[in-house]
RODO-2510 file (C-alpha; in nm, 4 decimals, decimal comma):
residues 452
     n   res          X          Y          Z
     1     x    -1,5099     1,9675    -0,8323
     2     x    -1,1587     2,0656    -0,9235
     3     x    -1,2291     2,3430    -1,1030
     4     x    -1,2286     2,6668    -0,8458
     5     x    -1,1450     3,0489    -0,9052
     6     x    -0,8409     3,1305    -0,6934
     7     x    -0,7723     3,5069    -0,6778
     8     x    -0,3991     3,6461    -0,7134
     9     x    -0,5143     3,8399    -0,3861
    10     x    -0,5431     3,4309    -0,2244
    11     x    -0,2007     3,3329    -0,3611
    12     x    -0,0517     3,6091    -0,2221
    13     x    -0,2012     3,5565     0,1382
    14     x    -0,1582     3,1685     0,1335
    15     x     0,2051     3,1827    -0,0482
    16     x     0,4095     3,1644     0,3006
    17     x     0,7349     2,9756     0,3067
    18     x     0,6772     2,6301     0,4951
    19     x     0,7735     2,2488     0,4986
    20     x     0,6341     2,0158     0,2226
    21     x     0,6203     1,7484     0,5228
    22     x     0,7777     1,5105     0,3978
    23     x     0,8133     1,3910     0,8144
    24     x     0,7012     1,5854     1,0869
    25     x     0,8364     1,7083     1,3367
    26     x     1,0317     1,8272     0,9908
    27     x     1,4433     1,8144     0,9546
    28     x     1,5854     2,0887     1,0873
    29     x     1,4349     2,0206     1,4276
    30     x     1,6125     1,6741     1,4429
    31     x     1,8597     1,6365     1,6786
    32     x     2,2419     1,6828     1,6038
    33     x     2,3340     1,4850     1,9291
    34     x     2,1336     1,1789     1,7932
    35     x     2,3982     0,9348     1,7181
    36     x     2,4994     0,5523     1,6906
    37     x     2,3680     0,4688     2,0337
    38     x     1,9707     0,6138     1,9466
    39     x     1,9972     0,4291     1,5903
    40     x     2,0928     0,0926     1,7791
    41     x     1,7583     0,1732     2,0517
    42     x     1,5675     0,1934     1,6845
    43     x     1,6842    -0,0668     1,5737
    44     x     1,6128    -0,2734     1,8712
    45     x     1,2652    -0,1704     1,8724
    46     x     1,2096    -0,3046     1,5735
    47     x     1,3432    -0,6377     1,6265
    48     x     1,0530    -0,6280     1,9198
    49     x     0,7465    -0,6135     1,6578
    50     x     0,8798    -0,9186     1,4229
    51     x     0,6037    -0,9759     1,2125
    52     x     0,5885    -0,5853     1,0945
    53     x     0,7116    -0,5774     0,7307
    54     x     0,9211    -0,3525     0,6332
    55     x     1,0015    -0,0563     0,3847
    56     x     1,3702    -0,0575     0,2598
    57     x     1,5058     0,2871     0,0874
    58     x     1,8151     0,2720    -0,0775
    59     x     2,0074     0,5776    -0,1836
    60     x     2,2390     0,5998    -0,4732
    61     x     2,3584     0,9486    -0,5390
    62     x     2,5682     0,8981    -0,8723
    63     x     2,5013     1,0675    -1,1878
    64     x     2,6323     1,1261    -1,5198
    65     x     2,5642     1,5069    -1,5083
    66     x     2,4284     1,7486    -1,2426
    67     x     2,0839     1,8630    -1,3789
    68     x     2,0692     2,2705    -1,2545
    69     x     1,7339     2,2889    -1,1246
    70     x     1,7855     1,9847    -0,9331
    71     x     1,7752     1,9499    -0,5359
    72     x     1,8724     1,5575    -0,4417
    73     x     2,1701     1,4693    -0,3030
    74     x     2,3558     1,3412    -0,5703
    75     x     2,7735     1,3090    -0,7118
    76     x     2,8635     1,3472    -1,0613
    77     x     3,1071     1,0536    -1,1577
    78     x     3,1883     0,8823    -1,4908
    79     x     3,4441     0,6048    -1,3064
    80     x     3,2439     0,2785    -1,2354
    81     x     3,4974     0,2165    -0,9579
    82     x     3,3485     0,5196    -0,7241
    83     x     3,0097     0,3522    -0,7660
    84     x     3,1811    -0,0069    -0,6669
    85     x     3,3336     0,1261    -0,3783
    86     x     3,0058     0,2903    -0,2743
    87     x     2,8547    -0,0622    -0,2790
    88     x     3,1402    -0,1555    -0,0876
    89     x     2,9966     0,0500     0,2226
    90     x     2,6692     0,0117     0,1413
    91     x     2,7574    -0,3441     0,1717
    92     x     2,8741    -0,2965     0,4992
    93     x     2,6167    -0,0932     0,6428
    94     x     2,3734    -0,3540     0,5547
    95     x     2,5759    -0,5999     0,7532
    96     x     2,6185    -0,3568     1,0674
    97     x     2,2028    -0,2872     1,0395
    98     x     1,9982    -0,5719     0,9078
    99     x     2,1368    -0,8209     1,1872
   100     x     2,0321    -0,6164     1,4351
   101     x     1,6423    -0,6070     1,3391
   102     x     1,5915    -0,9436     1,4911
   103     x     1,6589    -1,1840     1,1805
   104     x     1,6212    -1,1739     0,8072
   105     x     1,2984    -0,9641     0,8029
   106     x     1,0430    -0,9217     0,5300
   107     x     1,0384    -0,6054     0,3167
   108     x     0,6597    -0,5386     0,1388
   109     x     0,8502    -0,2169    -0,0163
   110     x     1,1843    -0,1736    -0,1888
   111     x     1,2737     0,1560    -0,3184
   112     x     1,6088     0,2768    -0,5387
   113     x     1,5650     0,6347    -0,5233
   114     x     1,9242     0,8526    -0,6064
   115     x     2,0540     1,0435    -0,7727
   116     x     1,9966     0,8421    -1,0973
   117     x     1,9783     0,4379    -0,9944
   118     x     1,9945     0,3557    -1,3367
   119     x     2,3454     0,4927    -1,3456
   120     x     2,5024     0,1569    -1,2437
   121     x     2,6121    -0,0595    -1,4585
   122     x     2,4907    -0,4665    -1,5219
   123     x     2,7286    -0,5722    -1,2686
   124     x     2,6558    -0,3553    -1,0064
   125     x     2,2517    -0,3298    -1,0144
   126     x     2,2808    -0,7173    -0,9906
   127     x     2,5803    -0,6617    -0,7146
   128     x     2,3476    -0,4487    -0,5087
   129     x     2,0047    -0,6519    -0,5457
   130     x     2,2141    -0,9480    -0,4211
   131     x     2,2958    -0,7644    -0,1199
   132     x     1,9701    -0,6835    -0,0181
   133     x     1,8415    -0,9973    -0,0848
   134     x     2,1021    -1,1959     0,1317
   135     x     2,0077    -0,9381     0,4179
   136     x     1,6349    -0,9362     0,3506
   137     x     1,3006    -1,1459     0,2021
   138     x     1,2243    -0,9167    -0,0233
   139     x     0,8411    -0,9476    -0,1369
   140     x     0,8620    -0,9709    -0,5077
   141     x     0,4741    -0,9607    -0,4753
   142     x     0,4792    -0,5976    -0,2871
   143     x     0,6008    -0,3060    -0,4176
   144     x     0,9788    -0,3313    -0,5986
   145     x     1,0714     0,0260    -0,7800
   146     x     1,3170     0,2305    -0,8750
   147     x     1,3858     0,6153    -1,0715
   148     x     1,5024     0,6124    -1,4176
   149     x     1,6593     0,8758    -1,6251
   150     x     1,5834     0,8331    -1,9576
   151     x     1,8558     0,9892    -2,1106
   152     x     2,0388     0,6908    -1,9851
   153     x     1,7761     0,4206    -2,0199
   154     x     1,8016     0,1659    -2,2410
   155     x     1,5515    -0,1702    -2,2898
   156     x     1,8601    -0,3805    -2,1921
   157     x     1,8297    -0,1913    -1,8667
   158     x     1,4032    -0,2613    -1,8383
   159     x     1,4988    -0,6238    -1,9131
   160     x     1,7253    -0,6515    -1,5933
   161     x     1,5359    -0,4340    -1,3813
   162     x     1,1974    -0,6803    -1,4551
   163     x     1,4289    -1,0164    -1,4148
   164     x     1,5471    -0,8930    -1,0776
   165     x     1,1873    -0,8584    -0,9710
   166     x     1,1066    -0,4396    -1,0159
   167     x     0,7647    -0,4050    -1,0605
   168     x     0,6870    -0,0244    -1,0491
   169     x     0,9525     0,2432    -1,2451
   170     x     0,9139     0,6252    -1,2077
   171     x     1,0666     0,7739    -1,5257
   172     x     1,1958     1,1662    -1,4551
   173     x     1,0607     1,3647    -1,7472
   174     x     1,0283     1,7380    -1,5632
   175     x     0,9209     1,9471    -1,9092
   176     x     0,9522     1,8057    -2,2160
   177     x     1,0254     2,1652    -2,3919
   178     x     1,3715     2,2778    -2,5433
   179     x     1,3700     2,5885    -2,3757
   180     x     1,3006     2,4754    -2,0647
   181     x     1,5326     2,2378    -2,0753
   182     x     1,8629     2,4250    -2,1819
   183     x     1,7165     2,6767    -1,8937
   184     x     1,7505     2,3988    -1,6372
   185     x     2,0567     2,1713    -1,7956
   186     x     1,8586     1,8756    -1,8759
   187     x     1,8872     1,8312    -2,1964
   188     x     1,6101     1,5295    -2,2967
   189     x     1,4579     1,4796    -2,6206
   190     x     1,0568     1,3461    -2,6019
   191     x     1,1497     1,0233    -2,7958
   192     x     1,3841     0,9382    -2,5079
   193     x     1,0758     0,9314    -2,2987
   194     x     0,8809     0,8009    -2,5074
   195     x     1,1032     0,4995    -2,6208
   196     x     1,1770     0,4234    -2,2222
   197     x     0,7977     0,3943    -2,1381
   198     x     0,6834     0,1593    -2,3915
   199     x     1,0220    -0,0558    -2,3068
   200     x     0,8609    -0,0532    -1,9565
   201     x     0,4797    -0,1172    -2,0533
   202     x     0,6464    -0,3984    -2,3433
   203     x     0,8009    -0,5753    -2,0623
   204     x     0,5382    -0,5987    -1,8081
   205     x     0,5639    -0,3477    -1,5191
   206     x     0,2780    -0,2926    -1,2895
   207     x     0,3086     0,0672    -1,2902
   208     x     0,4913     0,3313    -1,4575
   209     x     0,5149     0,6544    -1,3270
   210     x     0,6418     1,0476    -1,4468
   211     x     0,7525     1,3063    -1,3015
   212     x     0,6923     1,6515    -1,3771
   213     x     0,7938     1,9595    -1,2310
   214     x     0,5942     2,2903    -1,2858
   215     x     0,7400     2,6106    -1,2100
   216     x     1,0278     2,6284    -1,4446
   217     x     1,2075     2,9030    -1,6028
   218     x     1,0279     2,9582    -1,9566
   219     x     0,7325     2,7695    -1,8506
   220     x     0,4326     2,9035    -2,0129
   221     x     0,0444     2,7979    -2,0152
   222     x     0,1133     2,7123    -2,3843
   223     x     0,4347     2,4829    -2,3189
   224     x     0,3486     2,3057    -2,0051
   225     x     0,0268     2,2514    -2,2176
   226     x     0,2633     2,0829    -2,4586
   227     x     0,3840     1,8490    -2,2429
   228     x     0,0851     1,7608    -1,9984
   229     x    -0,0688     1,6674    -2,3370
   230     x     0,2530     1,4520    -2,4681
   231     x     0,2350     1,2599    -2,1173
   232     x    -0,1078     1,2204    -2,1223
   233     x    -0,0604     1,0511    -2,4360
   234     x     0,1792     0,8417    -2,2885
   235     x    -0,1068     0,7315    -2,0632
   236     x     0,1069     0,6123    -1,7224
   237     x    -0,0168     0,4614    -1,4169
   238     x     0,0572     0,7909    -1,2236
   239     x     0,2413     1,0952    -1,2454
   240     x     0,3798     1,3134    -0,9765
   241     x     0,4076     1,6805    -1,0610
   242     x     0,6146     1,8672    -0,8150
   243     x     0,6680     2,2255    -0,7493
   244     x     1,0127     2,3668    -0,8303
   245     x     1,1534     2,5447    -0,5488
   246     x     1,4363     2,7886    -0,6393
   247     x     1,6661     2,7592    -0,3336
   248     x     2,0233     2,8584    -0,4857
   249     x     2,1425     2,9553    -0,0945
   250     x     2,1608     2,6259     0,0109
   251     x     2,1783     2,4400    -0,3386
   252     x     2,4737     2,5951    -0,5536
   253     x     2,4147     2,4099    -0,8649
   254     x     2,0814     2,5874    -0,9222
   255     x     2,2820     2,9233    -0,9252
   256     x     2,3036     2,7643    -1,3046
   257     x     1,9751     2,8245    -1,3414
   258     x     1,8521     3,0773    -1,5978
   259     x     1,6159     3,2786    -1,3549
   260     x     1,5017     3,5463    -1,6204
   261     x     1,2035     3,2984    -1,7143
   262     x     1,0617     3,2144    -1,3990
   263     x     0,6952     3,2318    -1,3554
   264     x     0,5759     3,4632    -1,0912
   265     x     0,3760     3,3487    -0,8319
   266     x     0,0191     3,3471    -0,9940
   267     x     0,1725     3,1878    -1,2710
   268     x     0,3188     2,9420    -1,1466
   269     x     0,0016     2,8465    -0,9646
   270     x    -0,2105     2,8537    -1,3194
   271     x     0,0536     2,5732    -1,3987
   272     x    -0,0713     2,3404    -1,1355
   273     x    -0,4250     2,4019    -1,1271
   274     x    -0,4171     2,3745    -1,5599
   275     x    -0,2502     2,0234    -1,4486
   276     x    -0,4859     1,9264    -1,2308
   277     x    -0,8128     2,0233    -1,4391
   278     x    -0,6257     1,8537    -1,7890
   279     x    -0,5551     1,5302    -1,6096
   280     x    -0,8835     1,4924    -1,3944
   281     x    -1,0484     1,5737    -1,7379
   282     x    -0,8138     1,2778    -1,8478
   283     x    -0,9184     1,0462    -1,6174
   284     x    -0,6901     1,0660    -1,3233
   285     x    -0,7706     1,1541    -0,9551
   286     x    -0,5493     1,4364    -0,7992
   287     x    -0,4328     1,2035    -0,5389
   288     x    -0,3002     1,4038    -0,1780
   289     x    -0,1294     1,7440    -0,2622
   290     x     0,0489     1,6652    -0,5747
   291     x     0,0076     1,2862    -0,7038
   292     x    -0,2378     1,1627    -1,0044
   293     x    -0,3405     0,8194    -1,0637
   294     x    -0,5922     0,7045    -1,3140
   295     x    -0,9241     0,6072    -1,1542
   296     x    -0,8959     0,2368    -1,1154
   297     x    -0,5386     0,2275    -0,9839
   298     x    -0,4714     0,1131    -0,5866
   299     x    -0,3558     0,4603    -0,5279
   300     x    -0,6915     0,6707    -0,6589
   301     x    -0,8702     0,3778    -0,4693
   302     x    -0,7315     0,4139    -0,1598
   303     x    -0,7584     0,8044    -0,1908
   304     x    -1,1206     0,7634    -0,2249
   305     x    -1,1595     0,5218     0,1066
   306     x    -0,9464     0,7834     0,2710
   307     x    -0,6700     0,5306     0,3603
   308     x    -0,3672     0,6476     0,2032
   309     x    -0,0450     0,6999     0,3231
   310     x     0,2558     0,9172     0,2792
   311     x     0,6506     0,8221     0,4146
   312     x     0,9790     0,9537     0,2547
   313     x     0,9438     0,7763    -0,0551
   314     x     0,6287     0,9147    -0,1662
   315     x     0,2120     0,8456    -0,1204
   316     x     0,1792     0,4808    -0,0920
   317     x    -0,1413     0,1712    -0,0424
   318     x     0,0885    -0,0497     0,1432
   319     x     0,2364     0,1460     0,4475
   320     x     0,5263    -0,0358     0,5767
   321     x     0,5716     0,0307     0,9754
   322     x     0,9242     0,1033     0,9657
   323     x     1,1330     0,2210     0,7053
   324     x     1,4903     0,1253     0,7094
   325     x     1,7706     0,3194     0,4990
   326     x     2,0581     0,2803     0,3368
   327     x     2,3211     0,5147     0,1564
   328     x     2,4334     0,8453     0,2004
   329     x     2,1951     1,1061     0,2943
   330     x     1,8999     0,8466     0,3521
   331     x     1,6196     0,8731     0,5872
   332     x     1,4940     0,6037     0,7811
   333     x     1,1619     0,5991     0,9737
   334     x     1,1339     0,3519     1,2499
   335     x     0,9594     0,2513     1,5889
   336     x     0,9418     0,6068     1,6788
   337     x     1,2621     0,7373     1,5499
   338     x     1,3843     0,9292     1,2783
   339     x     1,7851     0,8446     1,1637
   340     x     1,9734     1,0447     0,8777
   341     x     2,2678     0,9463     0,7345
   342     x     2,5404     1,1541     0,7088
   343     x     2,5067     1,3998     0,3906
   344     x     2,8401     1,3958     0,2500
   345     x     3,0112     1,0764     0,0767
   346     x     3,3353     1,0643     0,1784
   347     x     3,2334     1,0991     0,5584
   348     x     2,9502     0,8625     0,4842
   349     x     3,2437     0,6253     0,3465
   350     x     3,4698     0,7068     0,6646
   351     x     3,2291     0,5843     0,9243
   352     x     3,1335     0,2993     0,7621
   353     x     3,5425     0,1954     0,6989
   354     x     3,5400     0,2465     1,0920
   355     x     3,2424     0,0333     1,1658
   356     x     3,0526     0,2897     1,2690
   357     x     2,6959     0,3647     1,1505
   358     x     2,7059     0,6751     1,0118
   359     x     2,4401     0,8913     1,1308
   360     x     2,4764     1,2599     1,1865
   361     x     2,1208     1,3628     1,3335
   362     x     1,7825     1,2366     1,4073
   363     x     1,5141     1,2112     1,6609
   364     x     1,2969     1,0302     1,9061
   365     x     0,8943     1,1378     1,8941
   366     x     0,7423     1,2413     2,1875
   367     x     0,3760     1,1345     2,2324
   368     x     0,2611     1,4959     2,1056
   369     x     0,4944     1,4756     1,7989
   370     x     0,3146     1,1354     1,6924
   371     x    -0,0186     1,2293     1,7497
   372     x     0,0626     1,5746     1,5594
   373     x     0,2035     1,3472     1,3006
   374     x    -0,0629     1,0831     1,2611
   375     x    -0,3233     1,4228     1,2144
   376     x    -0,0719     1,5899     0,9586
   377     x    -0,0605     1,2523     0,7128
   378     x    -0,4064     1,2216     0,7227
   379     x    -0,4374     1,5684     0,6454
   380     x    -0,2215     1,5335     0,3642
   381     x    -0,3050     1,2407     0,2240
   382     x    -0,6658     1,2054     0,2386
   383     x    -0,7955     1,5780     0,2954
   384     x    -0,9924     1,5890     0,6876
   385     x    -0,9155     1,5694     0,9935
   386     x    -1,1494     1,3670     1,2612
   387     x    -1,2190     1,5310     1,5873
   388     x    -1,1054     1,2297     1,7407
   389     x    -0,7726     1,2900     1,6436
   390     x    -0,7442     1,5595     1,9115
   391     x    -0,6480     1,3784     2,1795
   392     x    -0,5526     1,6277     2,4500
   393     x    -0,6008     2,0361     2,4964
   394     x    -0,3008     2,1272     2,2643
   395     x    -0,4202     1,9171     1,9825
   396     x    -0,7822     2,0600     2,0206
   397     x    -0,6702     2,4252     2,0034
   398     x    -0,4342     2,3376     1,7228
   399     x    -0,7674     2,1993     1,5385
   400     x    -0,9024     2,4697     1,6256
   401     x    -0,6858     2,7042     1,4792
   402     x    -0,7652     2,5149     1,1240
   403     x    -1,1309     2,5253     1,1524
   404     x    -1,0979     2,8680     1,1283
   405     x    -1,0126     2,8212     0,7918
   406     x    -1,3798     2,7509     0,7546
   407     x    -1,4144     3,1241     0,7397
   408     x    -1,1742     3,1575     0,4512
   409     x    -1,3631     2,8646     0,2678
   410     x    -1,0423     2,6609     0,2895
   411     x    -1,2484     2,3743     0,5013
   412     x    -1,5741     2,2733     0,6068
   413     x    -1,6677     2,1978     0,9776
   414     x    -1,8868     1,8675     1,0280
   415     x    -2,0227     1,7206     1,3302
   416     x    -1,7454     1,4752     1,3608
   417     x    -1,4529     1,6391     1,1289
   418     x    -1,2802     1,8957     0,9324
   419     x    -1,3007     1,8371     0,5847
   420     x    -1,0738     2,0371     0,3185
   421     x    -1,2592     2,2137     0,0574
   422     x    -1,2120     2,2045    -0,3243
   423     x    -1,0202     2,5430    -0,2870
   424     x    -0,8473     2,4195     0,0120
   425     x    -0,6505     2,1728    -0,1350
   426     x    -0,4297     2,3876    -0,3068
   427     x    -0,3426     2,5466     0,0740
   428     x    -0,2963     2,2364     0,2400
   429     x     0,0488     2,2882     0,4177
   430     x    -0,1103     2,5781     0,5160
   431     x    -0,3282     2,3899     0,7064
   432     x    -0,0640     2,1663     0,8084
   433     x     0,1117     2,4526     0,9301
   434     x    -0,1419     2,5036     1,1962
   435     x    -0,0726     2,1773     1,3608
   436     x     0,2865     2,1956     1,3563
   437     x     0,3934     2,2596     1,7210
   438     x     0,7551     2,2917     1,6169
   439     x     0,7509     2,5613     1,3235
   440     x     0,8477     2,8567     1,4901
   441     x     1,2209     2,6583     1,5272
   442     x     1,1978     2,6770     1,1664
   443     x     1,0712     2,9578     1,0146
   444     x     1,3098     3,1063     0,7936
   445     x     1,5028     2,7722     0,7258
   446     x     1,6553     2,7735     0,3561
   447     x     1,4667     2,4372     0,3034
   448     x     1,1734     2,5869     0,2920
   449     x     0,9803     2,6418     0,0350
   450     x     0,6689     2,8638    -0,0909
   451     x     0,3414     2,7114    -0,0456
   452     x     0,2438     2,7983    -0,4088
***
């Protein structure tokens, strides 16, 4: 059912610049008022609903090199004693947050997303773990994971990481090519890989995950080929293969990035659908717009019973109500509200040295933004949309709007639902687009990127 003729006539119409909705309403309609005073209201909501677990995102932006292609937040350092002071204000954030979410709360999902968490040392990876355990339960039994480089990754590292309770690792792979990586500065030989996963199998993790990027300069049919086939090999749990967006006006480092390779458009999209037809053919389910998972894992399972969620840290089984964040740059999600830290480290660092929270923008949902939400994630995630969903007039012409995608043969109208088509799921923020009662604010924004 994945295999489906696209026309370079339908990538050009569909290939619009949009949000990968990651949260909706998206970023750059948050609020730049939003301050201390709305995080503490979140935060106080929260402490009202005590028996809702929560999700826990930690940030760590450090990293031995800055990759060119990449687009995360992240601070090149070799000095462990920038990382300990981070911790330092991490340390206090924790203490100016978690008391005020009604107790010592249970987290169901931990996440150290960066950056490159694997960066800190022994010392400090047991430093930080100790924090959020003296500020939280943390489920050992839920989901526990972190990103690893493996340039950097060692078994010694795997061994700590499993004693300390991490039970799911995504390792960043991107392309395993030479080419492709001199063209993008990440310089990472396939045995690196190779020797990191079956460290992580050898010592027992429930999952472990790659990530791939498509869309790179130099990348061919034959050498994306190449390395679909290497992972594949590999055989992990899931595999994520995102879309490289080539945004050098708002993220200078990828001015590094040797353009003269990079696919056009129709190219590029041959690289995602070849992914998706090699790895269903492999046994994996194309899970939401750009996950895999092999048949029998929680994830293609709860794809198929059309109850999967999405939240900043990815598609996920075990939604979390609220997710609370911690670092620079991170994103919480909570009882309504959306909170970003502060994007820069050493104002990140100030606020916290003047106990202040240090948020810089976020927002409170209206009732419309939560319904359009609620029909945008299920959208995403698990490919319909129920009538019942539209709740009021706006929502029904909005619904309306995507049903005429019917006539395109982007979705199929049923008695009770919208229900994307095989062709449609490679246009699904289009879709999304449709319901998105804030994107002419946006339009334009140098986040954005092309749909294909």
């Amino acid at each position: 059912m994945n295999r489906v003729r696209v026309t370079p006539e339908q990538i050009d119409h569909y290939n619009k610049p949009g949000p990968r909705y990651t949260s909706y309403p998206t970023v750059p309609v948050w609020d730049h008022t939003f301050g201390e005073a709305d995080y503490r209201e979140a935060l106080a909501a929260v402490a009202t609903q005590p028996d809702d677990g929560l999700s826990v995102y930690v940030h760590l932006p450090f990293c031995a090199e800055r990759c060119a292609y990449c687009g995360c937040n992240a601070t090149v350092t070799r000095h462990p004693h920038v990382v300990d002071a981070y911790l330092d204000r991490v340390e206090r954030e924790l203490a100016l947050v978690a008391p005020q979410l009604g107790g010592r709360r249970q987290v169901v999902q931990l996440h150290w997303g960066g950056g490159t968490p694997n960066f800190l040392n022994e010392a400090q990876t047991r430093r930080l773990m100790a924090m959020l355990d003296e500020a939280f339960l943390i489920d050992r039994n839920g989901e526990v994971s972190l990103e690893m480089d493996p340039r950097i990754g060692s078994r010694a590292q795997v061994e700590l990481y499993r004693e300390l309770g991490f039970n799911r690792v995504s390792l960043g792979v991107q392309d395993i090519d030479a080419q492709v990586q001199v063209a993008i500065g990440r310089i990472q030989p396939f045995s690196q890989t190779e020797g990191l996963y079956e460290a992580c199998r050898e010592l027992g993790f429930a999952s472990v995950n790659v990530d791939l990027v498509y869309g790179l300069p130099y990348q061919t049919a034959t050498v994306f080929g190449r390395t679909l086939d290497a992972i594949i090999g590999l055989r992990p749990d899931r595999l994520a293969c995102f879309s490289y967006a080539h945004l050098p006006q708002s993220r200078s480092n990828q001015k590094q990035v040797d353009t003269n390779g990079l696919p056009e458009p129709y190219a590029k999209f041959g690289l995602f659908q070849m992914a998706v037809e090699r790895l269903t053919d492999a046994g994996y389910d194309w899970v939401g717009m750009d996950h895999f998972a092999l048949e029998a894992d929680e994830m293609a399972v709860a794809a198929r019973e059309l109850r999967l969620h999405r939240n900043f840290m990815g598609y996920t089984t075990r939604p979390a109500m609220h997710m609370v964040a911690f670092g620079v740059s991170s994103i919480g999600d909570m009882a309504g509200y959306y909170v970003q830290n502060d994007v820069g480290l050493g104002r990140y660092q100030k606020s916290l040295d003047a106990d202040k929270l240090p948020v810089v923008r976020g927002m409170k949902l209206t009732e419309d933004d939560q319904r359009r939400r609620a029909a945008i994630t299920h959208l995403m995630c698990n490919l319909e949309l129920p009538f019942a969903m539209a709740a009021d007039e706006a929502m029904h012409e909005s619904f309306l709007r995507v049903a005429g995608y019917a006539d395109e043969g982007l979705v199929i109208v049923h008695p009770d639902r919208l229900v994307v088509t095989p062709l449609g799921r490679y246009f699904v923020r289009n879709l999304c687009m449709e319901l998105d009662a804030h994107l002419s604010q946006t339009a334009g924004r140098p986040i954005f990127s092309k749909t294909v």
